[in-house]
Backbone as numpy.savetxt, mean C-alpha at the origin, in Angstrom:
# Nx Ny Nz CAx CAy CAz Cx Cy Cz
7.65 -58.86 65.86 6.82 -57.67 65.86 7.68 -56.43 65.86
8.94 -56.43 66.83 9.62 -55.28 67.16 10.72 -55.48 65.38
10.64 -56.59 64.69 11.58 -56.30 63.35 10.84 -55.91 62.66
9.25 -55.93 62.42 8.62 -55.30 61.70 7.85 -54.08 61.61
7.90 -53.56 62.70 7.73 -52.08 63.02 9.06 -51.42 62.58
10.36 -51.77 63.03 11.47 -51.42 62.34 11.59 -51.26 61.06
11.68 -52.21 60.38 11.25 -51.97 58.96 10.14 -51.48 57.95
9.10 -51.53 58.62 8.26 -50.51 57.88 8.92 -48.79 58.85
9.69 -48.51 59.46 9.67 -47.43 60.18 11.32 -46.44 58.54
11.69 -47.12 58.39 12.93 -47.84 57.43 12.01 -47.29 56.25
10.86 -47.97 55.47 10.39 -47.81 54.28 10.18 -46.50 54.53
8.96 -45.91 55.61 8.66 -45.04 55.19 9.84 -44.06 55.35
10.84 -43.42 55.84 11.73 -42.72 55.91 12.46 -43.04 54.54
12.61 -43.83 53.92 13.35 -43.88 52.60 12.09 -43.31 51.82
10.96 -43.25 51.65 9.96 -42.40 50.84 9.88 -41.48 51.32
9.85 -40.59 52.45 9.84 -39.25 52.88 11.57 -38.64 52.55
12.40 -39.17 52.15 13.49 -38.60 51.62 14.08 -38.64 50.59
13.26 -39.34 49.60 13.56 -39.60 48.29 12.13 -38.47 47.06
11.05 -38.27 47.64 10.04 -37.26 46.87 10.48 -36.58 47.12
10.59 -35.42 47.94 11.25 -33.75 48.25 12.09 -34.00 47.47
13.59 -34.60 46.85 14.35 -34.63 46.65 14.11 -34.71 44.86
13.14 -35.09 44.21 12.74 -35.39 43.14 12.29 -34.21 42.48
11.17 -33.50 43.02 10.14 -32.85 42.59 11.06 -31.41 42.13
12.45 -30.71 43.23 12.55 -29.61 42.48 13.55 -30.22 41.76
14.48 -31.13 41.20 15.43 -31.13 40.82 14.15 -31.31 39.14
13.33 -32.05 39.28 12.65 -32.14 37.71 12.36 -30.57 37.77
11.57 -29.85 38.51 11.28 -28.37 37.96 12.52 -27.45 37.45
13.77 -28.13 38.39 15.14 -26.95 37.97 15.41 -27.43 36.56
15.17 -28.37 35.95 15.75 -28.69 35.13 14.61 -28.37 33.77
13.27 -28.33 33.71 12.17 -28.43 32.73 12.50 -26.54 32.72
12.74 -26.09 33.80 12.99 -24.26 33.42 14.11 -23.87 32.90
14.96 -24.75 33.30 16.45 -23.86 32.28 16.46 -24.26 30.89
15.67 -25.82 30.75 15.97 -26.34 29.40 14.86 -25.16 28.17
13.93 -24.51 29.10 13.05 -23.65 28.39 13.60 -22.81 28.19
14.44 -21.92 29.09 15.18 -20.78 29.26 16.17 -20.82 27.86
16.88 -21.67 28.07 18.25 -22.03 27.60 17.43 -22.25 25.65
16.30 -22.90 25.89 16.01 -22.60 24.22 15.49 -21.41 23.75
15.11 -20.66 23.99 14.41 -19.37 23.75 15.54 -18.88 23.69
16.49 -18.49 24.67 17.94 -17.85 24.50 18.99 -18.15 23.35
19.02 -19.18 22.82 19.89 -19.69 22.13 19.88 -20.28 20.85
18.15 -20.52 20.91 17.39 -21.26 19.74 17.98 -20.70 18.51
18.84 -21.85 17.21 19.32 -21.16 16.20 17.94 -20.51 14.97
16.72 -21.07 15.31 16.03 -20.63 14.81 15.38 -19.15 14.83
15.76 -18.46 15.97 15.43 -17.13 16.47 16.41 -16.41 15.79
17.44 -16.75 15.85 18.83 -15.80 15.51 18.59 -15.92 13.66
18.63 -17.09 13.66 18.36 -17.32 11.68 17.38 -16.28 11.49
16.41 -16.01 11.90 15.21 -15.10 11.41 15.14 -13.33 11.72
15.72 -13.58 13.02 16.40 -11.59 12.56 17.81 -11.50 11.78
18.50 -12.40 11.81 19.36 -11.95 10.72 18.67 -11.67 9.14
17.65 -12.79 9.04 17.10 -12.67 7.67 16.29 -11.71 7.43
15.41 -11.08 8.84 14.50 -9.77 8.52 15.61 -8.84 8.50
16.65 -8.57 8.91 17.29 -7.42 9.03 17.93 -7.45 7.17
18.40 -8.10 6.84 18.82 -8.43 6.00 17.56 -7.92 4.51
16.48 -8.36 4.58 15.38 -7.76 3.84 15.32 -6.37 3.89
15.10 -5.95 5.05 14.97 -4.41 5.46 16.31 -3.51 4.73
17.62 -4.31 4.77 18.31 -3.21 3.74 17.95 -3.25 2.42
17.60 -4.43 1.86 17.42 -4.60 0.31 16.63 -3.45 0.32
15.35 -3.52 1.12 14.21 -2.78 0.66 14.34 -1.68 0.40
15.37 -0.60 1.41 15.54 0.55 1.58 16.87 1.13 0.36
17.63 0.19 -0.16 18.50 0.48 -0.86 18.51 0.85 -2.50
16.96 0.99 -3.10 17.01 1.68 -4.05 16.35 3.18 -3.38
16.17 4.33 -5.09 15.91 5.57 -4.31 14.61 5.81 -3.81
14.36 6.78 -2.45 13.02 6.88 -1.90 11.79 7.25 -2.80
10.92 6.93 -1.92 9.52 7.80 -2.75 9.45 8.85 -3.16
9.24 8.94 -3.92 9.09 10.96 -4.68 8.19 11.56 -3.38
8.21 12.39 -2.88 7.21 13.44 -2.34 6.78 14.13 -3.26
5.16 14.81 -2.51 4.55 15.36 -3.15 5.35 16.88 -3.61
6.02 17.60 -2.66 6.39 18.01 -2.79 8.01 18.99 -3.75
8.32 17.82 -4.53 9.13 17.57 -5.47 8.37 17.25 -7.16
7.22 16.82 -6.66 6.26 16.86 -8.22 5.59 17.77 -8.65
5.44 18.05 -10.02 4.95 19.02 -10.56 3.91 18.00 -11.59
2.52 18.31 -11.69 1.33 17.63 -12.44 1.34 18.35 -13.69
1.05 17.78 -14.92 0.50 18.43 -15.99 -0.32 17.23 -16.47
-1.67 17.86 -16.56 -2.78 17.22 -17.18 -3.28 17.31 -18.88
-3.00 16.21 -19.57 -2.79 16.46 -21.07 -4.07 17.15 -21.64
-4.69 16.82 -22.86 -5.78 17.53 -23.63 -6.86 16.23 -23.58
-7.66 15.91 -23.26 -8.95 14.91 -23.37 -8.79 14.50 -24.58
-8.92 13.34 -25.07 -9.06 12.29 -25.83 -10.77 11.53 -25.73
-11.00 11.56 -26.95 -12.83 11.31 -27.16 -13.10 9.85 -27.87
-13.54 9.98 -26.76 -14.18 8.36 -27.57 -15.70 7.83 -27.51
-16.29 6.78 -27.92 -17.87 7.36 -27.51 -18.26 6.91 -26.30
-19.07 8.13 -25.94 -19.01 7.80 -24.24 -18.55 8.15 -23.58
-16.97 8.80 -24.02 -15.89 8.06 -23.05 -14.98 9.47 -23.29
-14.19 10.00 -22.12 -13.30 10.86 -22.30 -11.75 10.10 -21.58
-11.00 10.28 -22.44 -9.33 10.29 -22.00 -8.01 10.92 -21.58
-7.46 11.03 -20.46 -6.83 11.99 -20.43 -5.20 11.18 -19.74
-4.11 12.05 -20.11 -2.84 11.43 -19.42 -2.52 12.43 -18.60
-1.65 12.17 -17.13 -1.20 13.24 -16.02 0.19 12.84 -15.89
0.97 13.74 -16.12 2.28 13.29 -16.30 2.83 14.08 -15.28
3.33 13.33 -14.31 4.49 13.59 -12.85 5.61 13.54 -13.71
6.68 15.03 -13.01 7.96 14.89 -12.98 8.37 15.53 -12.08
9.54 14.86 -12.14 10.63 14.92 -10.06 11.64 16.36 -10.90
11.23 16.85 -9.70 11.63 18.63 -10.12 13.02 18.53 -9.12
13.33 17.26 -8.65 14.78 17.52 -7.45 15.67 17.38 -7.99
16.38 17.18 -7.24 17.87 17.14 -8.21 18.67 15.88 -8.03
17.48 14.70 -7.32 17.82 13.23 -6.99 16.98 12.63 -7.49
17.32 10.57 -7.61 16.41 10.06 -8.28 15.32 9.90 -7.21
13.91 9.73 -7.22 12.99 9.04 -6.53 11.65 7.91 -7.00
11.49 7.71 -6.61 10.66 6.14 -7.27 9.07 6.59 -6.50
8.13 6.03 -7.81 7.15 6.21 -7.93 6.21 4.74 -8.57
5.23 3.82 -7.15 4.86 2.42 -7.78 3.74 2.72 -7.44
2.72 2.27 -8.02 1.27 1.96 -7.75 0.16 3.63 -8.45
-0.88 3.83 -7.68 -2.04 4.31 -8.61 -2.18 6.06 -7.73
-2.32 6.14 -8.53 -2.32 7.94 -7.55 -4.08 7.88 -7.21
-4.28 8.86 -6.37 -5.23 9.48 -5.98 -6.01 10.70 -6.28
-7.03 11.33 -6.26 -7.55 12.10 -7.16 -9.16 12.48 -6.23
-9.07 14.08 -6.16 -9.93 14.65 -5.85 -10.75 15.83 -6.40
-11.57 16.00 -6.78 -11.77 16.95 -7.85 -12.66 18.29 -6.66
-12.05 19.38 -7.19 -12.51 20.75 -6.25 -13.56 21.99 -7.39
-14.27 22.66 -6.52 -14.72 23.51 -7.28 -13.98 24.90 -7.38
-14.71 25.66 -7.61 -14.39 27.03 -8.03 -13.82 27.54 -6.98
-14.40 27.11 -5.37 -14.46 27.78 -4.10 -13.38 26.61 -3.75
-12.77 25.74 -4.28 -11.55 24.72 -3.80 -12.41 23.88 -2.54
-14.06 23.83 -2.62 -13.99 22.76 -2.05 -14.94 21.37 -2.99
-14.46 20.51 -1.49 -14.35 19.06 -2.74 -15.66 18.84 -3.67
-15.75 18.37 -4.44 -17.07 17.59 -5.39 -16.37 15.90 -4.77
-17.55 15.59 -5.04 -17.94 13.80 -5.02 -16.95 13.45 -6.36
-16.21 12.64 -5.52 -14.99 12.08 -6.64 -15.04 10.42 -6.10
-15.14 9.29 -7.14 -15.01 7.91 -7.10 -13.57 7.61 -7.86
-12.69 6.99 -7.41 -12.00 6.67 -7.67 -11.36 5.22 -8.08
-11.52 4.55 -9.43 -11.48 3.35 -9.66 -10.09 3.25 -10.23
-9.63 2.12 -9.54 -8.09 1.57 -10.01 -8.42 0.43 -11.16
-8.14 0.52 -12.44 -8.43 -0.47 -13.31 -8.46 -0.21 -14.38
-9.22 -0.86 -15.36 -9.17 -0.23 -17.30 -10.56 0.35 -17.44
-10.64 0.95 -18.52 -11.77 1.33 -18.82 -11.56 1.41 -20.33
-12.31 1.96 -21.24 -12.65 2.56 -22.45 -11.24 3.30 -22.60
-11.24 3.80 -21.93 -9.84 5.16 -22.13 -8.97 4.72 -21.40
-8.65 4.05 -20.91 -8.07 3.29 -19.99 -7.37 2.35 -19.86
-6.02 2.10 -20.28 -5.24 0.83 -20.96 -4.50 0.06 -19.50
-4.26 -1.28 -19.92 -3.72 -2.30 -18.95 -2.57 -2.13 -18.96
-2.33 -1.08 -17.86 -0.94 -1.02 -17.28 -0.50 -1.81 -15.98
0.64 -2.41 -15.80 0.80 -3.24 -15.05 1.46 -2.36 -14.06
1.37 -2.86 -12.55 1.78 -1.85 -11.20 3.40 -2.78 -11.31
4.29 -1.42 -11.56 5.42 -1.59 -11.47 6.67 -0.46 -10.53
7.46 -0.55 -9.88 8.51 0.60 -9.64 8.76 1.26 -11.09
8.72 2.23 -10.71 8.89 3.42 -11.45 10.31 4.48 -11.16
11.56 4.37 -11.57 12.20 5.11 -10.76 12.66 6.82 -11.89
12.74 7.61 -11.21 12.56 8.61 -11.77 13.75 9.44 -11.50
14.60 9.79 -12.53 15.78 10.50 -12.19 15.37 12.20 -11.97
16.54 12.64 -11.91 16.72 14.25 -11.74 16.09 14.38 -13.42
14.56 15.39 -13.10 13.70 15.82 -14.14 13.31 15.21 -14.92
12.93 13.79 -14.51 12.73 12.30 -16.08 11.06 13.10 -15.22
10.47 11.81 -15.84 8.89 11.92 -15.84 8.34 10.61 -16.02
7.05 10.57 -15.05 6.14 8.98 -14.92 4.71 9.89 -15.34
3.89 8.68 -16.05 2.60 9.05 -16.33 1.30 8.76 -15.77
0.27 8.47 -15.78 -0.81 7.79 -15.61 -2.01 7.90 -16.24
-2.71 7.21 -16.50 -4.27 7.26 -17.44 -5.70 7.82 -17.05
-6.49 8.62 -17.18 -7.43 8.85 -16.54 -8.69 8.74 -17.54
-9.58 7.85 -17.36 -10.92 7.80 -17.82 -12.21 8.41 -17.28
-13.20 8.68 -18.12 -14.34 8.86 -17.28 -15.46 8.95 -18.21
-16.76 8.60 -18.00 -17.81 8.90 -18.82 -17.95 10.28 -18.98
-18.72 10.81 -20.21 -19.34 12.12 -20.35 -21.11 11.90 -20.17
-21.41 12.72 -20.75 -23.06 13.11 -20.81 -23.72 12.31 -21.77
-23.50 11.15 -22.16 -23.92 10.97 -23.64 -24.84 9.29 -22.47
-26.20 9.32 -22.87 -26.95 8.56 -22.97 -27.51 9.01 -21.24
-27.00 9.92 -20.84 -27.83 9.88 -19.37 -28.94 11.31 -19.47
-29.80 11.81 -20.55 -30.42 12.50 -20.59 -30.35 14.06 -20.27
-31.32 14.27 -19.29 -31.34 15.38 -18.37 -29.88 15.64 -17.75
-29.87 14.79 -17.25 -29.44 14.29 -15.93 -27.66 15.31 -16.21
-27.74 15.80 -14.58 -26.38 16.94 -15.05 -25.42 16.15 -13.77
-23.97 16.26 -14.34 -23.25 16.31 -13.74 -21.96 17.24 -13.03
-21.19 18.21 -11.89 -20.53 19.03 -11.37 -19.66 18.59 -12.48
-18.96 19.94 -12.64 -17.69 20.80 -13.28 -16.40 20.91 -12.45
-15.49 20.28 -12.46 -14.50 20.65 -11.07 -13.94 21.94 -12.24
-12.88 22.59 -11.07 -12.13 24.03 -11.51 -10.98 23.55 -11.20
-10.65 22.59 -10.60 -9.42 21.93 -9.83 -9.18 20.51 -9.56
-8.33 19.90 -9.59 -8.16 18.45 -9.34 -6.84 18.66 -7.56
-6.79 17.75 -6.85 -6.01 17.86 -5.90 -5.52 15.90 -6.71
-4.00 15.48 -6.99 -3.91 14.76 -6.98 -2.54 14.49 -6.36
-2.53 13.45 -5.70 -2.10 12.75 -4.91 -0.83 11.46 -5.01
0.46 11.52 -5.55 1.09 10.68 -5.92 1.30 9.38 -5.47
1.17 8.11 -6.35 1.67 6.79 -5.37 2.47 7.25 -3.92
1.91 6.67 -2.41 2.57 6.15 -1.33 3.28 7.86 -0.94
2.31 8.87 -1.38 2.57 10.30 -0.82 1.59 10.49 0.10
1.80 11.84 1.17 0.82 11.55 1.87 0.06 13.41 1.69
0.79 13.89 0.84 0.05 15.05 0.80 -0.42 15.42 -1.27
-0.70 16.08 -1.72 -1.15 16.37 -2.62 -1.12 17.35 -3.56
-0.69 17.62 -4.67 -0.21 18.61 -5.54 -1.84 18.91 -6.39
-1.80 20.16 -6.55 -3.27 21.14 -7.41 -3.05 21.24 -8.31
-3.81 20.61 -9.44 -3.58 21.46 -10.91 -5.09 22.06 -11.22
-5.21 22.86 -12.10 -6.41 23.65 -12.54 -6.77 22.01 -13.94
-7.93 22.00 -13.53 -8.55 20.90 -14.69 -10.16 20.79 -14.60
-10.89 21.08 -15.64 -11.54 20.69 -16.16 -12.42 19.48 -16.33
-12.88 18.68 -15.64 -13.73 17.30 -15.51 -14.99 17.47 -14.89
-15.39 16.22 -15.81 -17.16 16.54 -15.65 -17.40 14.75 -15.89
-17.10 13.89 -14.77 -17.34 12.82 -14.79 -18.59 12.31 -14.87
-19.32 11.43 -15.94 -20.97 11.18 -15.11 -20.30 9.26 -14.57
-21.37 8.89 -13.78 -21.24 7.35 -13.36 -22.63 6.69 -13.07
-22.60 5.47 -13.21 -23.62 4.56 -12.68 -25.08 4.74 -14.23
-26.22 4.75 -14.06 -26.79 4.84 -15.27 -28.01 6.19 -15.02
-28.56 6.29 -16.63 -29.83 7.45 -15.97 -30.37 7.51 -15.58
-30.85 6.15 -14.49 -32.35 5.60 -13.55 -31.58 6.76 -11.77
-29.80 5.49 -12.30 -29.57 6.15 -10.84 -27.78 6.44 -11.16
-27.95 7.92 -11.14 -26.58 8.47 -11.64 -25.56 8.46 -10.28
-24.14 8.39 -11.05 -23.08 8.73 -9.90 -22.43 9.34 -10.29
-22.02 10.89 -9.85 -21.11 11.70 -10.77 -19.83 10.92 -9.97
-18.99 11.56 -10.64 -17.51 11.48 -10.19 -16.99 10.50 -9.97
-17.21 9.32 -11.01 -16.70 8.11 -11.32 -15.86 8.44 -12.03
-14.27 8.17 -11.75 -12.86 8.23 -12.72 -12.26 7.34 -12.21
-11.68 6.51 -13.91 -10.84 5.13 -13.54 -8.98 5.72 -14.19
-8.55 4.87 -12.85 -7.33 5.57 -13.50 -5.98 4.35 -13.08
-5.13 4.14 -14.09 -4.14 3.35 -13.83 -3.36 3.87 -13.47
-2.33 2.76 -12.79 -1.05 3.10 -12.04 -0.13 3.63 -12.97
0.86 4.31 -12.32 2.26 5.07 -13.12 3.19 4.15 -14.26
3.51 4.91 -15.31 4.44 4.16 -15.66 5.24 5.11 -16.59
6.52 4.88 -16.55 7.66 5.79 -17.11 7.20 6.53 -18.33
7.90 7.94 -18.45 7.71 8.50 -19.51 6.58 9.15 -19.51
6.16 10.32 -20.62 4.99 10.62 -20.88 4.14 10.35 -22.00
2.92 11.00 -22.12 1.75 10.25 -23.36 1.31 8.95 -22.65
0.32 8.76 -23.88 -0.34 7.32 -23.57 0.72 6.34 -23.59
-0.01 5.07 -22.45 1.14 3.75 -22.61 1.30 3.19 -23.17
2.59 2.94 -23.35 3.17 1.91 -24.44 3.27 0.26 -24.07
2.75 -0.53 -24.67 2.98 -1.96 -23.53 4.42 -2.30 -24.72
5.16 -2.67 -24.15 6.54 -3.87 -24.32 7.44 -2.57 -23.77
């Protein structure tokens, strides 16, 4: 009786000193092995080297033109039925190159410079040729173009559409806007239910006049 009280006295003291002894050495070890990968992981380091690495490409041709370096000239309307055409030819008035990609913006003003209802569609139209969105880079005084379409008065009756006195337009990825004096009288939608100031207009592309594809 007195050897077996002994020995169970024996078991349990070898289990009361063997759990405590278990439990933090697994926690010390499940936290550094976490630690130690997050810190060191070659997969972390591979991936800001490679974003950093993008970020110069990106920045290493020349910046965006500002608005403030462009000067607008809006060509003579081109007629077609239905349909009026016009080209707006940006040139970089600095004395560096700057790059010009994607579709300008366009607000049409009245007499009193404030706004008329202007729609602005990125795409082809009638007057309106398939230019593809490309960088555009623009040296000291070169020049980029763009296309502008819009319906006239022809099949919508009565029905009248605003006169702008002014255009405010807006260069690809600028954030302010250059004025030219222009002339537009967009109609849109049909004669049941009209929308003035529907103009479709493609993105930039080198040079002036209408586009040339090849």
């Amino acid at each position: 009786m007195i050897a077996g009280v002994a020995v169970a006295a024996i078991l349990l003291a070898a289990c009361g000193s063997s759990a405590p002894a278990k439990r933090p050495v697994s926690a010390h070890h499940h936290t550094t092995s976490t630690t130690s990968t997050s810190t060191i992981a070659v997969p972390s380091s591979t991936t800001t080297s490679s974003t950093t690495t993008t970020s110069l490409a990106a920045t290493s041709g020349p910046p965006r033109c500002r608005s403030s370096v462009i000067v607008a000239t809006v060509g003579p309307p081109g007629v077609a039925t239905g349909a009026i055409g016009q080209v707006v030819t940006l040139r970089n008035t600095s004395g560096t190159a700057c790059s010009l990609t994607g579709y300008p913006g366009l607000q049409m003003l009245d007499a009193s410079g404030h706004p008329i209802a202007t729609s602005v569609v990125r795409g082809t139209s009638t007057t309106v040729s398939a230019v593809p969105v490309r960088p555009v880079v623009l040296a000291a005084g070169a020049s980029a173009s763009f296309e502008v379409g819009y319906q006239d008065s022809t099949g919508y009756g009565n029905a009248s559409c605003p006169t702008s006195s002014s255009v405010e337009i807006t260069p690809p990825n600028a954030y302010h806007y250059v004025v030219v004096t222009w002339q537009m009288t967009p109609y849109g939608g049909t004669a049941q239910h009209l929308a003035c100031g529907q103009v479709t207009v493609s993105p930039v592309y080198p040079g002036s006049g209408r586009y040339q594809a090849g």
